[in-house]
C-alpha positions as CSV (number, residue, x, y, z in Angstrom):
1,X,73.4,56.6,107.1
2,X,69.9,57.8,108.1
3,X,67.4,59.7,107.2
4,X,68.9,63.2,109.1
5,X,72.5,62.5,107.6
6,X,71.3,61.9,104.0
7,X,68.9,65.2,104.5
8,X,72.2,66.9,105.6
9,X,74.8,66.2,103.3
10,X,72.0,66.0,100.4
11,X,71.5,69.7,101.5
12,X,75.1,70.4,101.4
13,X,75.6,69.2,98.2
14,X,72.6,71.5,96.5
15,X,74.4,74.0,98.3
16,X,77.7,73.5,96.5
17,X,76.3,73.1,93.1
18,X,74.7,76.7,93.6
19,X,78.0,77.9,94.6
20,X,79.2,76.7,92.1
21,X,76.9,78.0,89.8
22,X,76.9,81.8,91.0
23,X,80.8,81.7,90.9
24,X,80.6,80.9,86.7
25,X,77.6,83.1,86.6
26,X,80.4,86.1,88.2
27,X,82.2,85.7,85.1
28,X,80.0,87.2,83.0
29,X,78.2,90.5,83.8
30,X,75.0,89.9,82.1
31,X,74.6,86.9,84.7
32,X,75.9,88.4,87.4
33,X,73.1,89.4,89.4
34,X,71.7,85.9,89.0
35,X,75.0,84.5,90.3
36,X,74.8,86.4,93.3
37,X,70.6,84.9,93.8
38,X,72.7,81.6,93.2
39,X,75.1,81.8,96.0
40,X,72.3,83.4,98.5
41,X,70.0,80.4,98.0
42,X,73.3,77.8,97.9
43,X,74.2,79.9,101.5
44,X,70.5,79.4,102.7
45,X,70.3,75.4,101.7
46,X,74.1,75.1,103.8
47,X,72.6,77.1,106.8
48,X,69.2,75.2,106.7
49,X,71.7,71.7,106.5
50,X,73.5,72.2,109.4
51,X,70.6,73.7,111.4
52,X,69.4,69.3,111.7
53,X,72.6,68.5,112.7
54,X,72.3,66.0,115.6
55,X,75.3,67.8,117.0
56,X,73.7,70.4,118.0
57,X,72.4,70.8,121.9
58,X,70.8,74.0,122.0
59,X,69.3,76.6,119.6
60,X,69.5,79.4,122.0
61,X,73.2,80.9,120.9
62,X,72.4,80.0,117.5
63,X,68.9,82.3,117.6
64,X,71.0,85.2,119.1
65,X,73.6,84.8,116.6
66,X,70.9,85.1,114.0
67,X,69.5,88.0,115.5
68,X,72.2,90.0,115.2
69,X,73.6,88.7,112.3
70,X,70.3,90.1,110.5
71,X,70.8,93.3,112.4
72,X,74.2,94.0,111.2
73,X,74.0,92.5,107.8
74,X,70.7,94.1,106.5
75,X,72.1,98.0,106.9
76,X,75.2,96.6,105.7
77,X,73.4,95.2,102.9
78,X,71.0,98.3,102.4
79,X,72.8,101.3,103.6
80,X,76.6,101.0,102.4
81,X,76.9,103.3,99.4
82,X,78.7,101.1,96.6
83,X,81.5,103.8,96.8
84,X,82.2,102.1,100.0
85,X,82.5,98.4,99.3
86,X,85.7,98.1,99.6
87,X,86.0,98.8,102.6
88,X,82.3,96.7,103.4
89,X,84.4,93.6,101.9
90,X,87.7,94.2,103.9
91,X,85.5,94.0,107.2
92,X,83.3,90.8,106.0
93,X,86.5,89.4,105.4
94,X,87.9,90.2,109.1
95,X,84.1,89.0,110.5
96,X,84.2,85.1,108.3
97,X,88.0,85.1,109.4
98,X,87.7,85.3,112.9
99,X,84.6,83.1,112.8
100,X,87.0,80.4,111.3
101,X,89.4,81.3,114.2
102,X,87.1,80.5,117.1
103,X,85.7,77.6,115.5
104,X,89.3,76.5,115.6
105,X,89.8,77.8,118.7
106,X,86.6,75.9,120.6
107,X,87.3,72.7,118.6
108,X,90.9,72.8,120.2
109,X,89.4,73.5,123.8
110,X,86.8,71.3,123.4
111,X,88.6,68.3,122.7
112,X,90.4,68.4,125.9
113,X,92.8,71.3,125.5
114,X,94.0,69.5,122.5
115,X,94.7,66.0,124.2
116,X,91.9,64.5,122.0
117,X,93.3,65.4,118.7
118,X,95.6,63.9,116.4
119,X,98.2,65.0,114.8
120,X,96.0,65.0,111.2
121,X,93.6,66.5,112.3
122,X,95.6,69.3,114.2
123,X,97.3,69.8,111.2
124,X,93.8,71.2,109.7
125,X,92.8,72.9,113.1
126,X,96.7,75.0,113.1
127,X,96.2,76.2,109.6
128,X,92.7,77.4,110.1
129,X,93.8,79.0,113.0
130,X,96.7,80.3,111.5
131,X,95.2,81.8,108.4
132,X,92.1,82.7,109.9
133,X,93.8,85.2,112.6
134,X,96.5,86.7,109.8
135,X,93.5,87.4,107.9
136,X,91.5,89.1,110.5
137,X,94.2,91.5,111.7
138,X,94.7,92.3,107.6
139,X,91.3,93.1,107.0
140,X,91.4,95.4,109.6
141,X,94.3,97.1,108.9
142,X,92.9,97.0,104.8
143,X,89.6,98.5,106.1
144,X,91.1,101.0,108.2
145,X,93.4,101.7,105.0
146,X,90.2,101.9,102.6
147,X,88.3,103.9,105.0
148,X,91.6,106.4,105.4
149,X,91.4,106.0,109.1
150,X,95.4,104.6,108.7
151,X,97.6,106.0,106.4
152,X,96.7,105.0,102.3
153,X,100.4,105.3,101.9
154,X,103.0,102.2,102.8
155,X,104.4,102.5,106.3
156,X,107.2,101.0,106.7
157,X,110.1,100.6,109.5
158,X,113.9,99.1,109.3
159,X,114.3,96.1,108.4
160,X,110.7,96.1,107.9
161,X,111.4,92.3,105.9
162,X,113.5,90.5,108.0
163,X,111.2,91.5,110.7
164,X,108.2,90.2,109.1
165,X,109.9,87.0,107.6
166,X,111.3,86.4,111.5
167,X,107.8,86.5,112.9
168,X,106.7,84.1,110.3
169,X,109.5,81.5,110.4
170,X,108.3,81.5,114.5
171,X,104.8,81.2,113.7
172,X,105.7,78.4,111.1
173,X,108.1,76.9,114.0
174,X,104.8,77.1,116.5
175,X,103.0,75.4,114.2
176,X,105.1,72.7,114.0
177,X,105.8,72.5,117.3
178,X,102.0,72.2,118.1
179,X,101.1,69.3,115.3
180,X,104.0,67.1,117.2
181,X,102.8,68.3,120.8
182,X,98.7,69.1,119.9
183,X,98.1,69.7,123.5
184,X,100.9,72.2,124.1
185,X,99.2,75.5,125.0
186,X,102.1,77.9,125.0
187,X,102.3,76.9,121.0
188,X,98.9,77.6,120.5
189,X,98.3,80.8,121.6
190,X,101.8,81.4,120.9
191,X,100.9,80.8,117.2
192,X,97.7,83.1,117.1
193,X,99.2,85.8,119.2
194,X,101.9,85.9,116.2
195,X,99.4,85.4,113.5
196,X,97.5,88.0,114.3
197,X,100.4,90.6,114.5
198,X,101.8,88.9,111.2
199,X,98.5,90.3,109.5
200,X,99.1,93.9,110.7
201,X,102.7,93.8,109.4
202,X,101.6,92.4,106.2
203,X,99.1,95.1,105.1
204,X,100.7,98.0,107.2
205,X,103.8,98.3,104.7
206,X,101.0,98.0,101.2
207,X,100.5,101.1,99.7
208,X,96.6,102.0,98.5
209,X,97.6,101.3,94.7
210,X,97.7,97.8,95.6
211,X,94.7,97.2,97.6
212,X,92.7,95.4,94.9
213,X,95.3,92.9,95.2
214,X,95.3,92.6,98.9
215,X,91.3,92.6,99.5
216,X,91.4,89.1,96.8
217,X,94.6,87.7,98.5
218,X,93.0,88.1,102.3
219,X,89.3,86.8,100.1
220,X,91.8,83.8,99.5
221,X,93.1,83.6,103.0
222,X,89.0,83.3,104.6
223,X,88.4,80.9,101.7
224,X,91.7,78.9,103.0
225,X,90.7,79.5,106.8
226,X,87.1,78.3,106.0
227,X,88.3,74.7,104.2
228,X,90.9,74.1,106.9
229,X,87.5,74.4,109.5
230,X,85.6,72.4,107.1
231,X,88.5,69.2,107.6
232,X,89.2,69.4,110.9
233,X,85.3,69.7,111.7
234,X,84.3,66.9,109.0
235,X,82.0,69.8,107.4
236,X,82.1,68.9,103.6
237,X,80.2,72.1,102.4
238,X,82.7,74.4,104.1
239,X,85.6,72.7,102.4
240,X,83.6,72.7,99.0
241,X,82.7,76.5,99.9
242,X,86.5,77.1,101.2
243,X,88.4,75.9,98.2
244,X,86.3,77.9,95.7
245,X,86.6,81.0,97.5
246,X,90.5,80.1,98.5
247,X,91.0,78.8,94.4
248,X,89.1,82.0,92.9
249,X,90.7,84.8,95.1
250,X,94.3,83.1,94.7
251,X,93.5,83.0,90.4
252,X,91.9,86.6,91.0
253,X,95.0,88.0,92.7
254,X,97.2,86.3,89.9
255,X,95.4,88.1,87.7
256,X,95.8,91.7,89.3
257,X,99.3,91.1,89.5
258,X,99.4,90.8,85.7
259,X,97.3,93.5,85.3
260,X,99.9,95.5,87.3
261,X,102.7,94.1,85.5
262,X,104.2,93.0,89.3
263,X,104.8,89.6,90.8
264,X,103.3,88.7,94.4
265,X,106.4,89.6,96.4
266,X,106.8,92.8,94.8
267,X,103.0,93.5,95.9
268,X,103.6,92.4,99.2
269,X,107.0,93.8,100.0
270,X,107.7,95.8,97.6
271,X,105.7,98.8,99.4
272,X,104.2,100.4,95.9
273,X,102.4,103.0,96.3
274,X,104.7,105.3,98.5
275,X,103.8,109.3,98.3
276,X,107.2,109.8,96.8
277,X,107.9,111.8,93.5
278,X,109.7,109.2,91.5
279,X,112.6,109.9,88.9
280,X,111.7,109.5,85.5
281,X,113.3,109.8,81.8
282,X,110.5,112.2,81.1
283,X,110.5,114.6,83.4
284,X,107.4,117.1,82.7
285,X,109.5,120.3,84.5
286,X,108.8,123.3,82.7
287,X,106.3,122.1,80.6
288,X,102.2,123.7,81.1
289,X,99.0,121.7,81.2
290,X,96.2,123.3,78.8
291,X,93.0,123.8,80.9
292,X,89.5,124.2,79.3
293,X,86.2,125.5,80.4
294,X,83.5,123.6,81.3
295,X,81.9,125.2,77.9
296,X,83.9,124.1,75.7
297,X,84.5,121.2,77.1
298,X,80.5,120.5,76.6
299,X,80.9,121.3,73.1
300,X,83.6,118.7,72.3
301,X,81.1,116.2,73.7
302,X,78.5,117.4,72.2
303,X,79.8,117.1,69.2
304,X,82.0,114.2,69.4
305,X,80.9,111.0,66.9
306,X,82.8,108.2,69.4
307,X,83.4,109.3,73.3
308,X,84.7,106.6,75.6
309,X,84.9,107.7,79.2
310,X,87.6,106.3,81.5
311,X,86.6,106.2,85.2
312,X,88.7,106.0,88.3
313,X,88.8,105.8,91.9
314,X,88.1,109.6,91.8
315,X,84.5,109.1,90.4
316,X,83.9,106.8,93.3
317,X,85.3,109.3,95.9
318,X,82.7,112.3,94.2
319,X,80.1,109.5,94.1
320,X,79.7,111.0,90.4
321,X,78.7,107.5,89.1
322,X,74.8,108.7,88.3
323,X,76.2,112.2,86.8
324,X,78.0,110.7,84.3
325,X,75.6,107.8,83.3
326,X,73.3,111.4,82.5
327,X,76.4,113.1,80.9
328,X,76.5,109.2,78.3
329,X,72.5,110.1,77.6
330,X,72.6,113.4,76.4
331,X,75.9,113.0,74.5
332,X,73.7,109.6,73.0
333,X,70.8,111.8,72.4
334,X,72.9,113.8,69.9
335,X,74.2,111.1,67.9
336,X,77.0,110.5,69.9
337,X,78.8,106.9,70.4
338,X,79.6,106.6,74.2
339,X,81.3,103.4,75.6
340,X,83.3,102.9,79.3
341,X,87.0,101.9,79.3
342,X,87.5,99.4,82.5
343,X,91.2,99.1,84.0
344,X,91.4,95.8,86.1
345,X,93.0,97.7,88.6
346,X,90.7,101.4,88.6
347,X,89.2,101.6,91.8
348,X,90.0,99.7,95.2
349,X,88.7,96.2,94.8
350,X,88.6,94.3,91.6
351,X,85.4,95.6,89.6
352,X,85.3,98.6,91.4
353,X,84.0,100.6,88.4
354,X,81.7,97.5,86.8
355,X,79.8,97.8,90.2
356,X,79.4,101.6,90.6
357,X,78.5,101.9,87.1
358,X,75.7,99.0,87.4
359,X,74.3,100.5,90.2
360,X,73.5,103.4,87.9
361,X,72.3,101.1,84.9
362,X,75.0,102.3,82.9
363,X,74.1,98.5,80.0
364,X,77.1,95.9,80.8
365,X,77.8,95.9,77.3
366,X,78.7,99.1,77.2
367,X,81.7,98.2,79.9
368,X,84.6,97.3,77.6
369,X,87.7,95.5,79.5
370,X,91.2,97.1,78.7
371,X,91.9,94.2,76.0
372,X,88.5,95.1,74.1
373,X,88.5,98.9,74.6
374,X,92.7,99.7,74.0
375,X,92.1,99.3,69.9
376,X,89.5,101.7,69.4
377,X,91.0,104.8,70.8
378,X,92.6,106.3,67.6
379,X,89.2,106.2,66.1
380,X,87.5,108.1,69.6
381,X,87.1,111.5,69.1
382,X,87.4,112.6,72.8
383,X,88.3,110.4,75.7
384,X,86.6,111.6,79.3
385,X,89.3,110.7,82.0
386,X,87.0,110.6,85.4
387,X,89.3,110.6,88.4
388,X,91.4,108.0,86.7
389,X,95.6,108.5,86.8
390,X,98.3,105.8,86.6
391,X,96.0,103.5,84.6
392,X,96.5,106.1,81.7
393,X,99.7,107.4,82.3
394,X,102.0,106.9,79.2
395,X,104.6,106.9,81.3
396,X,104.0,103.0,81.3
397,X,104.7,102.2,77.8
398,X,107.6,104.7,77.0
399,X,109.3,105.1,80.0
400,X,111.7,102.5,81.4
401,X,112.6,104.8,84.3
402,X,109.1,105.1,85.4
403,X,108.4,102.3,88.8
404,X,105.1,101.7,86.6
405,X,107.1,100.8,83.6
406,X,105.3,97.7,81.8
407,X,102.0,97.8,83.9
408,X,99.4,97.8,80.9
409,X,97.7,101.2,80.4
410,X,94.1,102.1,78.6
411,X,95.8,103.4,75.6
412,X,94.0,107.4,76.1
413,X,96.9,109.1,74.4
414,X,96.0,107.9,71.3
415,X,92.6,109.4,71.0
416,X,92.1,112.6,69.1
417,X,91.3,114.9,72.4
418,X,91.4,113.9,76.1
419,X,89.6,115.6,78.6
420,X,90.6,114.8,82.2
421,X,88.5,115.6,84.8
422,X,90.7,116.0,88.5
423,X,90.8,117.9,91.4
424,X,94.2,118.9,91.3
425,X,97.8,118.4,89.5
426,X,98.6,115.3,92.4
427,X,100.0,112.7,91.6
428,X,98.4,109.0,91.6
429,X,98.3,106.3,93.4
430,X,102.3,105.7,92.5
431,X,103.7,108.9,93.4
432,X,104.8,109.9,89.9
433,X,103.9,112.4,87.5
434,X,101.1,111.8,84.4
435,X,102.3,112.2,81.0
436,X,99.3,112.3,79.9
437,X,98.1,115.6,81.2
438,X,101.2,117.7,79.2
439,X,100.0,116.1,76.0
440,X,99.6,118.9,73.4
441,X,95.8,116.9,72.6
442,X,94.7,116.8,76.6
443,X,93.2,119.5,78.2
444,X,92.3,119.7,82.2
445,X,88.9,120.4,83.9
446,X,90.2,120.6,87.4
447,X,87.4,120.6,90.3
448,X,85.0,118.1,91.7
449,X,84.5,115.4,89.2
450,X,80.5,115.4,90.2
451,X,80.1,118.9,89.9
452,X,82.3,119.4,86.5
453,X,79.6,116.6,85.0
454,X,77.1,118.7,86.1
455,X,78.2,121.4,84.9
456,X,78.7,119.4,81.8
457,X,75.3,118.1,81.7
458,X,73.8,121.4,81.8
459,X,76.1,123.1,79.1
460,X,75.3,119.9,76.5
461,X,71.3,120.8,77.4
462,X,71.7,124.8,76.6
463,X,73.7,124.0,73.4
């Protein structure tokens, strides 16, 4: 080995002990900025690694490429508000996908339309080809979900499943087909042609309640794309790099699930999340929801020893995230005890809330997971709902009937008073109604969740 190849793969493996390190640095949010500084500088060393490569002819593509990499990522980086990073991580997703893709798809060219490649190594260049363009067509279609430029609702079609699963079983067939034959070109493009349309049909039919799930399964699918290019190119940091991300957003989705109380297939074809008034055991027909002022709400809060505030994806649509970090202060300022109730599943990407709440230095201790936080609500006085809906409807522990039925809850019936803040009487993410708002101990501030926490703010101040 000489001096350039020991530079090279010393390089990549600094890289993957960083990435390494800022993934178990993730896991904690005290360390989580410092995990991200980790992955950065192990992205950098892997970059800087494969920039010597002996391989390489010319660094003209490769100084446009960074041109306009900087160009795009920098506003990306600067300029997307954190109420849209979903939607930021769908599309990153569909851009490190298809760059798996066409890797695949110039190694496969290159190497004599296939002719030059065996049947090992094609077996790594079809499923990075395979995955990678599944997971750039569902990105898209997430993103354009997230973004509510499709539909958030499922859309689905007759024998919307056999449909699917018949596209697959030919794409699987293609594959097949091409690791016998690698220098078949009607399976090739057959295969990505039908991958790609497989990962519109996969997310299409996914309702918005489940996109936390998706966005980690199609993280999973780039980190699967992204090893597969690291074998068939003999890359060793992008099959290190590959694997963690394929390993953590597989364990993360798993996780989700659970936190849903709902198995993989029932995410993926079960189409939760349909606008559809489900029957229930507890119908709330003819029953009234209690409003109350914005006054005396503010004296509740004001007054309250223990407040825990639960926030949803509503706060991240009113971008209300700084408001009520201000509301936490001047309830603190009067004695009062104010922590944050996190849901895994609140928001539209897994630590939806933890993020918009850093970003306006609401203390990470103060950020109490469901497990932690579920206890102390008998002993809360009042519990400030924030745009947050089927995570706290009741309907999940008492009501076998409900299509939620089992999916862990923050327990906020239990507190002594509930104050929800919403726009309206809709119903959530799952179509169904809320317990929780007829509860003789809730009362509703309906409007903008911003402006009712202004309005909040202010009242506390003049008391």
């Amino acid at each position: 080995m000489n001096a350039r190849e020991l530079l090279i793969q010393a390089a990549y493996l600094a890289a993957s002990v960083f990435f390494i390190l800022g993934l178990r640095s993730l896991s904690n949010p005290d360390k989580a900025r410092r995990g991200m500084q980790y992955a950065a500088v192990g992205m950098l060393l892997a970059i800087l690694g494969t920039l010597v490569h002996e391989n390489i002819v010319t660094y003209q593509w490769i100084a446009v490429g960074l041109i306009l990499g900087t160009a795009i990522g920098i506003p990306l980086g600067l300029k997307v508000p954190m109420t849209a990073m979903p939607q930021q991580i769908a599309i990153s997703h569909a851009f490190g996908a298809a760059a798996a893709t066409l890797v695949g798809i110039n190694e496969w060219v290159v190497r004599g339309f296939g002719a030059g490649i065996d049947r090992g190594t094609m077996v790594a260049l079809g499923f990075e080809t395979l995955f990678g363009a599944l997971t750039v067509t569902g990105s898209l279609m997430a993103f354009g979900k997230l973004q509510e430029i499709l539909p958030g609702k499922p859309i689905t079609w007759p024998l919307q499943n056999a449909t699917s699963g018949g596209f697959f079983l030919a794409t699987i067939g293609m594959f097949a087909w091409l690791v016998v034959d690698p220098a078949n070109p009607l399976a090739f493009w057959t295969m990505i042609g039908l991958a790609l349309l497989i990962g519109v049909l996969l997310v299409l039919p996914i309702g918005g309640a489940d996109m936390p799930v998706v966005v980690s399964l199609l993280n999973s699918y780039a980190g699967l794309a992204a090893a597969a290019t690291g074998f068939a190119i003999g890359n060793n940091v992008l099959i290190i790099a590959g694997a963690l991300n394929g390993a953590s957003g597989l364990l993360l989705s798993v996780l989700m699930s659970k936190a849903m109380n709902r198995s993989f297939a029932n995410v993926i074809f079960g189409a939760f999340g349909a606008e559809t008034v489900a029957a229930t055991s507890t119908s709330a027909t003819g029953v009234s929801v209690r409003s109350v002022s914005p006054e005396d709400a503010a004296v509740q809060l004001a007054f309250a020893s223990r407040v825990i505030i639960v926030p949803g994806y509503g706060l991240a649509v009113a971008q209300a995230q700084h408001v009520v970090q201000e509301l936490a202060e001047q309830i603190e300022k009067r004695g009062g005890e104010v922590k944050y109730a996190i849901h895994p599943v609140a928001g539209r990407m897994p630590g939806h809330m933890n993020v918009l709440l850093a970003e306006a230095n609401v203390p990470y201790e103060k950020l109490l997971d469901m497990e932690e936080i579920n206890p102390q609500f008998e002993q809360c006085d009042v519990a400030l709902v924030v745009g947050a809906n089927d995570v706290v409807n009741p309907a999940a522990r008492n009501d076998p009937a409900s299509p939620i039925y089992g999916m862990p809850i923050l327990n906020v019936d239990k507190a002594r008073g509930v104050i929800v803040l919403k726009r309206s009487m809709n119903a959530g993410f799952a179509g169904i109604e809320n317990a929780l708002f007829y509860e003789p101990r809730t009362a509703m501030l309906f409007g903008d969740a911003k402006a009712s926490l202004t309005r909040l703010v202010t009242e506390i101040k003049a008391l």
